[in-house]
C-alpha positions as a printed Julia matrix, in Angstrom:
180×3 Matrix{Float64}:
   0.0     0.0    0.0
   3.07    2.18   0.84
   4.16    2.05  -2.74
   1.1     3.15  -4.37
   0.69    6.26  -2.25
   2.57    9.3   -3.51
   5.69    9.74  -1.67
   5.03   13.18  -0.38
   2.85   12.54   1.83
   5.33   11.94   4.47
   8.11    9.72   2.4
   7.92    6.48   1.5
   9.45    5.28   5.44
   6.88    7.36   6.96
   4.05    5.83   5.14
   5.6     2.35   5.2
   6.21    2.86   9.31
   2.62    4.17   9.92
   1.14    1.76   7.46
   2.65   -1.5    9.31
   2.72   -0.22  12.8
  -0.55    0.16  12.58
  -1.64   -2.88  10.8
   0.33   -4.75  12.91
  -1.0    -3.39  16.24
  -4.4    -5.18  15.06
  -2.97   -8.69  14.51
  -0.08   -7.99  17.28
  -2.58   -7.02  20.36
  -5.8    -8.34  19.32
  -5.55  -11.61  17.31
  -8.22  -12.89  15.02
  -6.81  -16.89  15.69
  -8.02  -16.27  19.34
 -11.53  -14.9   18.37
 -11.09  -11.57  20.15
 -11.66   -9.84  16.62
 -13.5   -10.57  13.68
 -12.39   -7.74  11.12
  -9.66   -5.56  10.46
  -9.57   -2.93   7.86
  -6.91   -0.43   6.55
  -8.24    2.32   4.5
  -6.19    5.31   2.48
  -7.73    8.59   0.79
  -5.65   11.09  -1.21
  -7.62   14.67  -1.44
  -5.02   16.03  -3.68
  -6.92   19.43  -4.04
  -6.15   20.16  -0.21
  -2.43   18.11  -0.62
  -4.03   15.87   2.55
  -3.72   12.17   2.82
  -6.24   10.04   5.53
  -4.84    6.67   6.77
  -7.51    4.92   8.92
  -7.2     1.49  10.64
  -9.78   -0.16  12.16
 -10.46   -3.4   13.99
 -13.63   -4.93  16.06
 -11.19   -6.2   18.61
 -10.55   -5.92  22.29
 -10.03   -1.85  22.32
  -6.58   -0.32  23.91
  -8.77   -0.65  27.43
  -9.28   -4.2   26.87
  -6.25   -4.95  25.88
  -4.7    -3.61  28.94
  -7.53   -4.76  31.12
  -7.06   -8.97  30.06
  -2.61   -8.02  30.31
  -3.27   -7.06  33.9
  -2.36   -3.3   33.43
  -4.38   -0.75  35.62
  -5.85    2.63  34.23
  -8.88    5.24  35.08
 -10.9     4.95  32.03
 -10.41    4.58  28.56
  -9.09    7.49  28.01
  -6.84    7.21  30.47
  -5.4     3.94  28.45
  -5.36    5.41  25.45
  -2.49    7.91  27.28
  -0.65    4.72  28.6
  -0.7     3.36  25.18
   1.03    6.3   23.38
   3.06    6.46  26.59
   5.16    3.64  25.91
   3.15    1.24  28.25
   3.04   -2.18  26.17
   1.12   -5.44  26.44
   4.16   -7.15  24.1
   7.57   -8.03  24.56
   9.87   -9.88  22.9
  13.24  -11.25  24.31
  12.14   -9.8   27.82
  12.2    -6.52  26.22
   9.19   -4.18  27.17
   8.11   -2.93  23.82
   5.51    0.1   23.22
   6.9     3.01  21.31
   5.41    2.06  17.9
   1.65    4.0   18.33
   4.07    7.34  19.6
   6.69    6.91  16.91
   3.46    6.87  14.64
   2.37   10.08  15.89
   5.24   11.82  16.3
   6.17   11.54  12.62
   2.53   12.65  11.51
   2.06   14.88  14.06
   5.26   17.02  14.84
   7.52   15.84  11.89
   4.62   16.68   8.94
   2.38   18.53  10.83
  -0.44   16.3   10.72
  -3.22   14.81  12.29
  -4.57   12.3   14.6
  -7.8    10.83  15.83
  -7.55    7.51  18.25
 -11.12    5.89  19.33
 -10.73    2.95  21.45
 -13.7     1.39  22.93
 -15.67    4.7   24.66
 -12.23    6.75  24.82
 -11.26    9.49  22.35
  -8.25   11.28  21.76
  -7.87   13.97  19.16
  -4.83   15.88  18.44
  -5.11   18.87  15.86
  -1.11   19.6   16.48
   1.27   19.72  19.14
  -0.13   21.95  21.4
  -3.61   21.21  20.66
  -5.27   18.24  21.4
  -8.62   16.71  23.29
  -9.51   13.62  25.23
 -12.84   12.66  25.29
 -15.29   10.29  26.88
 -17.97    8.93  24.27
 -21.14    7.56  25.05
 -20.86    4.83  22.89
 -20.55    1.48  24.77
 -22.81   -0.23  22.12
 -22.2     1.36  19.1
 -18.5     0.55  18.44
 -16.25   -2.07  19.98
 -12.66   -2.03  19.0
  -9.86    0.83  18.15
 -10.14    3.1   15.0
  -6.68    5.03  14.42
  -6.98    7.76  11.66
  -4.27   10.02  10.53
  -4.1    12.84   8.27
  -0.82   13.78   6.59
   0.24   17.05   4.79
   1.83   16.75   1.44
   5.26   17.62   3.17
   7.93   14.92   3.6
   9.41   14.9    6.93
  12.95   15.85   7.69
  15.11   14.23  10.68
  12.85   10.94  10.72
  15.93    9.6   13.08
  15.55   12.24  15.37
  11.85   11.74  15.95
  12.4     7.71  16.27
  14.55    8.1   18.87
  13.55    6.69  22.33
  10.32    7.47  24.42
  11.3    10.48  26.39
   7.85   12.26  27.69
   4.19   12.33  25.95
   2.92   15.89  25.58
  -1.05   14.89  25.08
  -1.57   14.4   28.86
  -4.55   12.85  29.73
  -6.29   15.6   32.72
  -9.28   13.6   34.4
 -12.43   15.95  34.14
């Protein structure tokens, strides 16, 4: 999928990081062979009039809450989790090795390095960041309507510079989560 969207939107190691990150969080934390999802979808949408680019991923899985919930991990609410899991708080690891910086890697290279967008729904938690500086956490009353996690991200049709730099290693995440 990476290779048939236009390169600008990002570069092609953005798009192919946030394109299997993102897919692979579905298969990775909620897996289909165990019955805990049904579907997964990725979806892409060029508007090239506005130079924008939508990624959205989707499953009918366990949610980021309940995810954490059946790993044993404690949190407020769901939005609350949905901070953890951009946090680098993980339900994997692999040779003993805590992973969890894959979802934050993701949005720091749409968010700060092109200037995008981001919208994470997770069971009845919502997180929406317009930029770095401005972003909202939300409670939805939604406990029937939709069961899983939808991740959708809107790029600018800028390629980012210093990917290496904003790779690096979890230091702090700026979209705090404020109980209301």
């Amino acid at each position: 999928m990476a290779e048939m969207i236009d390169k600008e939107y990002g570069g092609f190691f953005v798009l192919r990081h946030v394109l299997s990150e993102l897919t692979n969080n579905i298969y990775n934390h909620t897996p289909f062979e165990e019955e805990l999802a049904n579907q997964g979808y990725t979806y892409a949408q060029e508007y090239p009039n506005e130079n924008k680019l939508d990624i959205c991923v989707m499953d009918d899985g366990l949610s980021i809450p309940g995810r954490f919930k059946k790993s044993g991990i404690s949190f407020r609410n769901e939005c609350h989790a949905i901070e953890k899991a951009i946090s680098n708080v993980s339900t994997k690891s692999s040779d003993g090795i805590k992973r969890g910086n894959g979802l934050w890697t993701t949005l720091k290279l749409v968010v700060e390095g092109n200037g995008g967008s981001a919208l994470i729904v997770s069971g009845r938690g919502c997180l929406y960041i317009k930029n770095l500086k401005n972003y909202k956490y939300e409670r939805l009353d939604n406990q029937e309507m939709f069961r899983g996690t939808l991740i959708s991200l809107r790029l600018n049709k800028k390629e980012v510079q210093n990917i290496h730099d904003l790779i690096e290693v979890f230091e702090h995440n700026p979209y705090q989560y404020k109980t209301q």
